[in-house]
C-alpha positions as CSV (number, residue, x, y, z in Angstrom):
1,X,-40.0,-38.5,-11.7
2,X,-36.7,-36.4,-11.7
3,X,-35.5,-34.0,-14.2
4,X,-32.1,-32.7,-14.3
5,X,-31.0,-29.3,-16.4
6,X,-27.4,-27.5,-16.0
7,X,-28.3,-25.5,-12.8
8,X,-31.4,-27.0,-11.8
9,X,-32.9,-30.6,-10.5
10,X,-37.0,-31.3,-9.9
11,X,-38.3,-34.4,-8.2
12,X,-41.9,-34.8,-7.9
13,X,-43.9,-38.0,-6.1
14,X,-46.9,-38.6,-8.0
15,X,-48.6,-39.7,-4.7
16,X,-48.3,-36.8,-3.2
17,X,-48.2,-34.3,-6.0
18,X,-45.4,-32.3,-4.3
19,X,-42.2,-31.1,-6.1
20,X,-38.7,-30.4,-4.8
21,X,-37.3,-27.9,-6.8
22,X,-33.4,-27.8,-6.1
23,X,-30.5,-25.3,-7.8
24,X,-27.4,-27.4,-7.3
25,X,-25.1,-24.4,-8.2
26,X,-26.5,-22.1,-5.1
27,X,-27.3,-25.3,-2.7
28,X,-30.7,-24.1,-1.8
29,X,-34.1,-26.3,-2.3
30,X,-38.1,-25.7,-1.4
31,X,-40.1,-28.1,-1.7
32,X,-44.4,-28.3,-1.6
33,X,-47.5,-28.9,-3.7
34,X,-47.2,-28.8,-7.2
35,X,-50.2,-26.4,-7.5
36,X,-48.2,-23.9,-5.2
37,X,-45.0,-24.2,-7.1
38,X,-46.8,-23.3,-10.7
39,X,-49.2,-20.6,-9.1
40,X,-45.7,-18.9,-7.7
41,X,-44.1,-19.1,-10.9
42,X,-46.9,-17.5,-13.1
43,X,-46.6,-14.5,-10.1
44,X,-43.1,-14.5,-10.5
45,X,-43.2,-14.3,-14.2
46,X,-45.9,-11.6,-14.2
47,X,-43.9,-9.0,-12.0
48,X,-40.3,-9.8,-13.5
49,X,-40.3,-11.0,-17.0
50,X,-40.4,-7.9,-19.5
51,X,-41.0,-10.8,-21.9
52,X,-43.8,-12.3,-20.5
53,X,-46.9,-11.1,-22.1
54,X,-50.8,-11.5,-21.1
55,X,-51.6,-13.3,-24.1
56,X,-48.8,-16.1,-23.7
57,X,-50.4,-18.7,-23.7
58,X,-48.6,-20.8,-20.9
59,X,-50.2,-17.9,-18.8
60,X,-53.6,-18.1,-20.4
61,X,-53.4,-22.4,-19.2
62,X,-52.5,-21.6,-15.6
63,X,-55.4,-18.3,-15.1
64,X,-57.2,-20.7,-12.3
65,X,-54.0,-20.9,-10.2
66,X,-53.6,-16.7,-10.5
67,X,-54.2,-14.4,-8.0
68,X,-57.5,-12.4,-9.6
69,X,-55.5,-8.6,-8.4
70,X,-52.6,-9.4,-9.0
71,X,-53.7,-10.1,-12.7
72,X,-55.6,-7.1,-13.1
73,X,-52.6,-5.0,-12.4
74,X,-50.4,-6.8,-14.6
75,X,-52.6,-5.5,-17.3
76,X,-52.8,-2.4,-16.0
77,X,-49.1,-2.1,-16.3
78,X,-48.8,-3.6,-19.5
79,X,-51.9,-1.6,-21.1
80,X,-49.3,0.2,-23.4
81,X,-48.2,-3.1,-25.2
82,X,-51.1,-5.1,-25.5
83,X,-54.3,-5.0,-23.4
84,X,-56.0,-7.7,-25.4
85,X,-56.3,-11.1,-24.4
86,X,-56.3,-13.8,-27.0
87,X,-59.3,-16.4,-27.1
88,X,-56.9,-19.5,-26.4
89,X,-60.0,-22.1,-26.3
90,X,-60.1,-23.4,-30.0
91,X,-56.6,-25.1,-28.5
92,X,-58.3,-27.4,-26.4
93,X,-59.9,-29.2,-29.3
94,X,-57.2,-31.2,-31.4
95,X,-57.3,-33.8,-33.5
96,X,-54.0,-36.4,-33.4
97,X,-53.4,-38.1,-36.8
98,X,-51.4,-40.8,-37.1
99,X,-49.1,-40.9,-40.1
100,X,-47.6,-43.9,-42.2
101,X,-44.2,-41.3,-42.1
102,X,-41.6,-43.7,-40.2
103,X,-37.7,-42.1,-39.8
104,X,-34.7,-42.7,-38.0
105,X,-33.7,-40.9,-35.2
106,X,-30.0,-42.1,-33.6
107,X,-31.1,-45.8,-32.5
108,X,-34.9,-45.2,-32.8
109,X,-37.1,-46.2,-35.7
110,X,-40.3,-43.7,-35.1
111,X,-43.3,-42.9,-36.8
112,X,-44.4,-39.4,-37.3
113,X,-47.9,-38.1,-35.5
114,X,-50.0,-34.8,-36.4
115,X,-51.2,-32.7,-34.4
116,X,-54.1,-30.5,-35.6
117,X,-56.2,-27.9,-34.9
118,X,-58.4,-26.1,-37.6
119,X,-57.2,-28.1,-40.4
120,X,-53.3,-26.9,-39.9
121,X,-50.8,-29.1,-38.3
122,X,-49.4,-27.3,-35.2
123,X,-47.0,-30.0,-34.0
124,X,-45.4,-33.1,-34.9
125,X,-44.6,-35.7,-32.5
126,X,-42.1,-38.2,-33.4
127,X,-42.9,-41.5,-31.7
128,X,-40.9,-44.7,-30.7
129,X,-43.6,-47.2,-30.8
130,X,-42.0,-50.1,-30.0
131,X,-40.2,-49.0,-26.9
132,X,-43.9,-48.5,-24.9
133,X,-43.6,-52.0,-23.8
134,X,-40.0,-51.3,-22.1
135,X,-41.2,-48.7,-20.2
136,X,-44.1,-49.3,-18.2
137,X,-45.1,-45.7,-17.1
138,X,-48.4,-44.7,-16.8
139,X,-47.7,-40.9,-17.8
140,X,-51.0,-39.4,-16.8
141,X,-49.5,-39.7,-13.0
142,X,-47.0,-36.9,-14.5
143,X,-49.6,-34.3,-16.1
144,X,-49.5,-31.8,-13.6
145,X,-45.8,-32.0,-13.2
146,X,-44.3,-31.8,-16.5
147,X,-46.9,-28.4,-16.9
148,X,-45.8,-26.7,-14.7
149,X,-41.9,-28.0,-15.7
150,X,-42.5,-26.8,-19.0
151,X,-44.2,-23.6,-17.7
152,X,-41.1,-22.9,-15.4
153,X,-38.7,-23.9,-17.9
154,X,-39.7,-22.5,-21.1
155,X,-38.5,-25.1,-23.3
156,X,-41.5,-24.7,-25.1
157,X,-45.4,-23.8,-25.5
158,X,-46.8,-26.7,-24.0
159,X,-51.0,-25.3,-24.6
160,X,-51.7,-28.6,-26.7
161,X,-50.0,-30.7,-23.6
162,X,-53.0,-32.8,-23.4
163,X,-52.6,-33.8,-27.2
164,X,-49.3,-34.7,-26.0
165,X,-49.9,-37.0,-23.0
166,X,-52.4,-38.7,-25.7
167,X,-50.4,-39.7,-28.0
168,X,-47.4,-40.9,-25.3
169,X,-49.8,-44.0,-25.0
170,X,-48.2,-45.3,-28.4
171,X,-44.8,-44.9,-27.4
172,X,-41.7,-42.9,-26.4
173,X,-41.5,-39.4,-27.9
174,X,-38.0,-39.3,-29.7
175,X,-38.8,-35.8,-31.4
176,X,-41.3,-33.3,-31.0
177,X,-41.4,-30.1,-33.0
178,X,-43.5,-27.4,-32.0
179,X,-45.0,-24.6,-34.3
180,X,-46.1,-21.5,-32.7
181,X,-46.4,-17.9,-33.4
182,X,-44.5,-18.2,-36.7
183,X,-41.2,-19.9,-34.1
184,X,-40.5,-23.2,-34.5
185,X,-39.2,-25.0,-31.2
186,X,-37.7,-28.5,-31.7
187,X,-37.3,-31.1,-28.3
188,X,-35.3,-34.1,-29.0
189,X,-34.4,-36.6,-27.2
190,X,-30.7,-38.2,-27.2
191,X,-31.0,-40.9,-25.0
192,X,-33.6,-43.5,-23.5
193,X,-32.1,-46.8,-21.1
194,X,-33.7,-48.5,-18.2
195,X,-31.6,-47.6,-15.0
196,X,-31.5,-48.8,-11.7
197,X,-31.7,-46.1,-9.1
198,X,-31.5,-45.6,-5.8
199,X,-33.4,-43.8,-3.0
200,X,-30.6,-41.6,-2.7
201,X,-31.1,-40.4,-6.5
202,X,-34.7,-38.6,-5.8
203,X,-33.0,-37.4,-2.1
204,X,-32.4,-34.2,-1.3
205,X,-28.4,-33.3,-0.1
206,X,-27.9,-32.9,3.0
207,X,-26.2,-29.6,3.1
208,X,-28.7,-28.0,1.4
209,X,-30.8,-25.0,2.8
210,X,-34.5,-25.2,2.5
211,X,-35.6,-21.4,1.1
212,X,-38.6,-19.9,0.4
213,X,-40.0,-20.3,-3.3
214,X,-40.0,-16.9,-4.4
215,X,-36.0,-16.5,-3.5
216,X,-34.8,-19.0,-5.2
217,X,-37.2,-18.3,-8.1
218,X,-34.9,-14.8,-8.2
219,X,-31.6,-17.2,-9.9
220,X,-33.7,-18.2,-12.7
């Protein structure tokens, strides 16, 4: 699988459950296991992001792949803003409804799912149903890669991800909008063709320099 953003490029082999993690703007790459590259970030995020707090939830998802000290003195040094950590569990219990809701979206016809959890609707995930047959991806090879893209990135608040990766059995997600702590995060997607590419596509540039994760963590 290979996702492009503005600055940045991730390939990941399902086989091996490595990443490369490229930034084609400084010409620098690192590449390993995809449990090292999402245990690195949460580190990362915990000593540099004012903004990061201990009861995101992305951090609360990733606490097996955390470093036990270096935890504890995060929240020592952010005792004055909020020492309490959230109990995140109820999230691993949702119930996807399917809806008879269909819309339009650019080219797509696409029927609206529910996600739920305690009788609200946290999410809505706008499928492409018909499209499942032109695509022929088994997405569970993918789990642990798009969590910890999601994590890195920040697009969004991916706790319910298994809900998610559920419901992509039905079809392509066109839409998905995401309600969380009173912030409402829409993903859309504007494009979806069958491509034929080559090895050089998921290949790393030649004149790139191989750098340790934690630097090139620093130009994100």
């Amino acid at each position: 699988m290979k996702i492009v953003t503005k600055d940045l490029t991730y390939l990941y082999n399902s086989s091996s459950k490595t990443i490369s993690f490229i930034n084609q703007q400084e010409r620098i790459f690192w590449s390993g296991e995809v449990n090292h590259f999402r245990k690195a970030v949460a580190e990362y995020k915990m000593q540099n992001d004012n903004d990061f707090l201990i009861n995101d939830v992305s951090l609360l998802r990733n606490l097996n792949t955390i470093d036990k000290k270096l935890f504890e003195e995060m929240i020592s040094r952010r005792i004055g803003k909020n020492p309490l950590i959230p109990d995140y569990s109820i999230y691993n219990n949702f119930n996807i409804k399917s809806t008879p809701n269909f819309s339009s979206i650019d080219d797509y016809i696409v029927r609206k799912y529910e996600v739920i959890n305690e009788g609200k609707a946290i999410e809505e995930i706008w499928i492409a149903e018909n499209i499942l047959s032109h695509m022929g991806w088994n997405m569970d090879h993918f789990k642990d890669f798009l969590e910890a893209f999601f994590f890195h990135s920040g697009i969004a608040p991916y706790f319910n991800l298994n809900s998610y990766m559920k419901v992509r059995k039905n079809g392509l997600p066109v839409k998905v909008v995401i309600s969380h702590d009173n912030r409402k995060t829409v993903i859309r997607m504007d494009h979806a063709s069958r491509t034929k590419l080559t090895i050089e596509s998921f290949s790393i540039p030649g004149n790139f320099k191989l750098t340790p994760l934690n630097q090139m963590l620093k130009y994100n």
